[in-house]
C-alpha positions in Angstrom: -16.9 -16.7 11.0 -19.7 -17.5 8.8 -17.7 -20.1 5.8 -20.4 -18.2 3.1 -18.8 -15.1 3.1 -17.3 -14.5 0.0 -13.1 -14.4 0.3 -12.2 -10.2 -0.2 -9.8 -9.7 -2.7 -6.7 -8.1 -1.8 -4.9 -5.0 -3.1 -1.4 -3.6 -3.5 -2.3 -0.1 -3.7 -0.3 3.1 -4.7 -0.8 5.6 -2.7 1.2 8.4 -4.4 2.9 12.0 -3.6 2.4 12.7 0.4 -1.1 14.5 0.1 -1.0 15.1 -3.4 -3.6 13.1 -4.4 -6.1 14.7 -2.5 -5.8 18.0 -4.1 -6.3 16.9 -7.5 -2.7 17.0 -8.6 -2.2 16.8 -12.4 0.7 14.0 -12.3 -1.9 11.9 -10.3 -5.1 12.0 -12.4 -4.9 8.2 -13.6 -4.1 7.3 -9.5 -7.0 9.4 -8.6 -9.5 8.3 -10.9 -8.6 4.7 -10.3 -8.7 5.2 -6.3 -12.1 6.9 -6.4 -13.2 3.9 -8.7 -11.9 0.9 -6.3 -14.8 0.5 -3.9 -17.5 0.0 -6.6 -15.0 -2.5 -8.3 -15.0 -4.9 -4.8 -17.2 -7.4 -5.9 -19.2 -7.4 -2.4 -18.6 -4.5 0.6 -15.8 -5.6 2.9 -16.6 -5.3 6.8 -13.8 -4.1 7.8 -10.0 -2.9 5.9 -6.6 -3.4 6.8 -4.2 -0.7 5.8 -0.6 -2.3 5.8 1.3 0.9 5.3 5.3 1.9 4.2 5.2 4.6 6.6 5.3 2.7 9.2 8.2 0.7 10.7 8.3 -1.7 13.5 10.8 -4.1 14.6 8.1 -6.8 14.8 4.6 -6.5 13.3 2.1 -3.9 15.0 -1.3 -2.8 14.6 -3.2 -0.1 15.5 -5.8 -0.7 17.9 -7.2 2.6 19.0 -10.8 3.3 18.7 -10.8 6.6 17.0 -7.0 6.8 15.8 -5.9 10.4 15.0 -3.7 11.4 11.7 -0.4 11.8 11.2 0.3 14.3 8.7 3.9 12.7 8.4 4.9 15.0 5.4 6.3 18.6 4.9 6.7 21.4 3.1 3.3 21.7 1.7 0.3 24.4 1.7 -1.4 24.3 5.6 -4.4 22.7 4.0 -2.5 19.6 3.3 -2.7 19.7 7.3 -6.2 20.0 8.1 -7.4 16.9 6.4 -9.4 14.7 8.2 -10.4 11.0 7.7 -12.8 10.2 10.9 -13.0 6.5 10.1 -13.6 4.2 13.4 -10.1 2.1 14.3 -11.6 -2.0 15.8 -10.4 -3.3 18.7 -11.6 -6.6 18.3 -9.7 -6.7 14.7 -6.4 -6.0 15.8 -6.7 -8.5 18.4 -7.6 -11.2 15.9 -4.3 -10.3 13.6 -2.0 -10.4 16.5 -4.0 -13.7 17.4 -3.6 -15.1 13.7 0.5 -14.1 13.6 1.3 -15.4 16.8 -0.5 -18.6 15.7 2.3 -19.1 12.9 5.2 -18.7 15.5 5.2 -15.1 14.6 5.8 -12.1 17.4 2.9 -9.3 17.2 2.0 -6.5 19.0 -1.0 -3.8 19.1 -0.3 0.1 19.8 -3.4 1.6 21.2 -2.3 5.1 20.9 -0.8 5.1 17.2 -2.5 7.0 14.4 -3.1 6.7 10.9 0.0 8.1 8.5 -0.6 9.4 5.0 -0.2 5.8 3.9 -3.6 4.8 5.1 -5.9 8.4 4.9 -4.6 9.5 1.7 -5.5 6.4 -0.2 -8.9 5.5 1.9 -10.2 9.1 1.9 -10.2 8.4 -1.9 -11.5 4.9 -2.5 -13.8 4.7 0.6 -14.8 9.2 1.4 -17.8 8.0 3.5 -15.4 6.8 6.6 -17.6 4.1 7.7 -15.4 1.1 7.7 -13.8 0.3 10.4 -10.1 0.8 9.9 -6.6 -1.1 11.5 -3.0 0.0 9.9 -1.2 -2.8 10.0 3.1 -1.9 9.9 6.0 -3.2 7.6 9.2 -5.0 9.7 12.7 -2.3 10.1 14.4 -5.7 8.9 13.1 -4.7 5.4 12.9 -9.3 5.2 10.8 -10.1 2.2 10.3 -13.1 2.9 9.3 -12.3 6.7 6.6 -10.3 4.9 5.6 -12.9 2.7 4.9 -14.8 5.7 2.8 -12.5 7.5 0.7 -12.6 4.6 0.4 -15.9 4.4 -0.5 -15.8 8.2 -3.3 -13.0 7.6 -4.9 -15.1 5.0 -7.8 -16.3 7.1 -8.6 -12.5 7.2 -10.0 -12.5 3.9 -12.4 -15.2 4.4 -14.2 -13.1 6.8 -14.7 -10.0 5.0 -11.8 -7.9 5.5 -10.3 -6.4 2.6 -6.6 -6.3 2.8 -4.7 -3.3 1.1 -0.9 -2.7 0.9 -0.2 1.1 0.6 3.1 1.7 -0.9 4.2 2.6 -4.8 6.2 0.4 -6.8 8.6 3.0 -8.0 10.1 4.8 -5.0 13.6 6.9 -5.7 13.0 10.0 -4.7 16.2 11.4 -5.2 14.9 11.3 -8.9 12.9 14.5 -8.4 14.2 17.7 -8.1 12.0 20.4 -6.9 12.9 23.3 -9.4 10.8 25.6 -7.6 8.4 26.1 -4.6 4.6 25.6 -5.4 2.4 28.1 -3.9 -0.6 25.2 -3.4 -1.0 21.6 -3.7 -2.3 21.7 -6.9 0.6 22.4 -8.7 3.6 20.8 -6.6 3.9 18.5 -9.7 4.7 21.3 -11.9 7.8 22.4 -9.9 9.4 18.9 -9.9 11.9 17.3 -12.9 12.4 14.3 -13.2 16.6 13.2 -14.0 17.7 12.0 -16.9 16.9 8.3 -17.4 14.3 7.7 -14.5 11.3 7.6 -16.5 12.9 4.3 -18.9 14.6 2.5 -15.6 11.0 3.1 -13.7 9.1 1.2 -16.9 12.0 -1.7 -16.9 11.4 -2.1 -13.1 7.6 -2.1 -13.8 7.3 -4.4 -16.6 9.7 -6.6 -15.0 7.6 -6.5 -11.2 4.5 -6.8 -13.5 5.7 -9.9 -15.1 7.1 -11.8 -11.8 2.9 -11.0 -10.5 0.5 -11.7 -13.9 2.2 -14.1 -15.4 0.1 -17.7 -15.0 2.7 -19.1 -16.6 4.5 -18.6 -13.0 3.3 -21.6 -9.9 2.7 -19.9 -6.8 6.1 -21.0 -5.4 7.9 -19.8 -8.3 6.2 -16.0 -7.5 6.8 -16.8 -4.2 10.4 -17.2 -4.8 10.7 -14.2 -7.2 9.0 -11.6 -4.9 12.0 -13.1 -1.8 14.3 -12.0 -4.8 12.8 -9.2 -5.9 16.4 -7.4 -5.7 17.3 -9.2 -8.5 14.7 -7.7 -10.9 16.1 -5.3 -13.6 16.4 -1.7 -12.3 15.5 -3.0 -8.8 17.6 -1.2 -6.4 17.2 2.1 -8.6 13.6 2.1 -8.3 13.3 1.2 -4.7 17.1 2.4 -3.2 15.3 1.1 0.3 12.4 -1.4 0.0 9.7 -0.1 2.4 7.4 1.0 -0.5 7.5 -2.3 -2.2 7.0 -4.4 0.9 3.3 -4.1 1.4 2.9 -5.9 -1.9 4.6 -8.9 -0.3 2.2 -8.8 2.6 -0.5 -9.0 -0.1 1.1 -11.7 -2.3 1.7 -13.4 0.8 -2.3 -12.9 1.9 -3.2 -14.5 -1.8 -0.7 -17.6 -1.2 1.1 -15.5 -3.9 -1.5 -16.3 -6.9 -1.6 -14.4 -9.9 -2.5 -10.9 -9.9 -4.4 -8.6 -11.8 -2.6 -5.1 -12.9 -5.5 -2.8 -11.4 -3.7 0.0 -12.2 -1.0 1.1 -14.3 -0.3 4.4 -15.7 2.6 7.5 -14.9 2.8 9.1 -11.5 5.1 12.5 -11.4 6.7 11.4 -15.4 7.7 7.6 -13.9 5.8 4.2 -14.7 3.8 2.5 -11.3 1.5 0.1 -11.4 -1.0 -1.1 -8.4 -1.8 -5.1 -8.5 -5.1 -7.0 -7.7 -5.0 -10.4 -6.2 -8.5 -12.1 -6.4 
């Protein structure tokens, strides 16, 4: 590849309620806005993106190689327009083979899956930030061993990626309890889902401890790169960890990120409430 290409950022996205955010849900409007805003914000247009997604699981990493992937609406109990979305974006061969080619290179076990879709992690988020559906497209998975430091690694591994335009996006959220919610009532459409949710008592101030504390381990230049490194493999440890993600799948793609960055300081690209809880999204230039 080309060594003038400018290195792509990469993202830690958030990529909210199942469909939610494409229906204009009130609790999203700061996640919306800031979705909608991300492509202009890429300091050049990537050629390609990689979707590493929490819905996802695999026992050793997989990509999607298809050339037209379908969707998977992997969510229920919403209106039947939440299932007619569509998000016709071209999968790339040739890109999957290179990922698998780059992991194995490290001594790590990859595979490609020509007949997997997209989940909701990948078209909800990109049907926002990039409507137009030209960029080619490969969903990358997270590991069933939930290892952080496994992820890290395949990060680390994918960071060649970057240098030849491929703009790398972990699709999770940061807070991820949802037995936190309780749906009061059933919504009649997608608009106002939000409104028949509560949040329990004391969520909201464990959420912004887990947040600020997440936020701090990523910003902070004070922090070497092995010293983030070593806080993101102990990320349990953080205050209010394990009650904002009870089972780490959400928070993962974030080390695949980190890991892609050679866990340098990030930006907070977003940070705002999602459904009455604190989440933040991270930028690693």
């Amino acid at each position: 590849m080309n060594g003038t290409v400018p290195k792509m950022p990469a993202y830690f996205l958030a990529h909210g309620g199942g469909p939610m955010p494409l229906f204009n849900d009130p609790s999203h409007e700061g996640l919306i806005e800031h979705l909608r805003g991300l492509e202009a914000a890429l300091p050049h247009p990537p050629r390609a993106l990689v979707v590493i997604s929490a819905h996802w699981e695999t026992a050793k990493p997989t990509v999607t190689s298809g050339q037209q992937p379908e969707l998977i609406y992997d969510y229920s109990s919403f209106p039947k327009e939440a299932y007619e979305v569509k998000y016709a974006a071209p999968g790339e061969p040739a890109l999957a083979h290179r990922i698998v080619e780059l992991l194995r290179g490290t001594g790590i076990d990859a595979a490609e899956d020509s007949a997997r879709g997209w989940d909701h992690g990948v078209f909800v988020p990109l049907k926002l930030a990039f409507p137009a559906a030209a960029l080619p497209v490969v969903e990358l998975s997270v590991l069933s061993s939930l290892d952080p430091e496994a992820h890290v690694a395949i990060g680390e591994a994918l960071a060649p990626l970057r240098d030849e335009g491929v703009l790398l996006l972990g699709s999770g959220l940061s807070f991820h309890n949802m037995s936190s919610f309780m749906r009061a009532r059933k919504a009649e459409s997608i608009g106002n889902v939000s409104q028949g949710i509560i949040l329990l008592k004391g969520a909201a101030e464990k959420a912004k401890e887990f947040d600020a504390a997440l936020a701090g381990v990523l910003t902070d230049p004070a922090h070497s790169r092995e010293e983030r490194r070593a806080a993101l493999v102990r990320w349990a440890e953080l205050p209010e960890a394990r009650f904002a993600q009870p089972r780490e799948e959400h928070l993962l793609p974030l080390h695949v990120v980190a890991g892609a960055a050679k866990c340098g300081v990030a930006t907070a690209d977003f940070s705002g409430d999602l459904m009455g809880v604190k989440v933040s999204a991270f930028k690693f230039a």
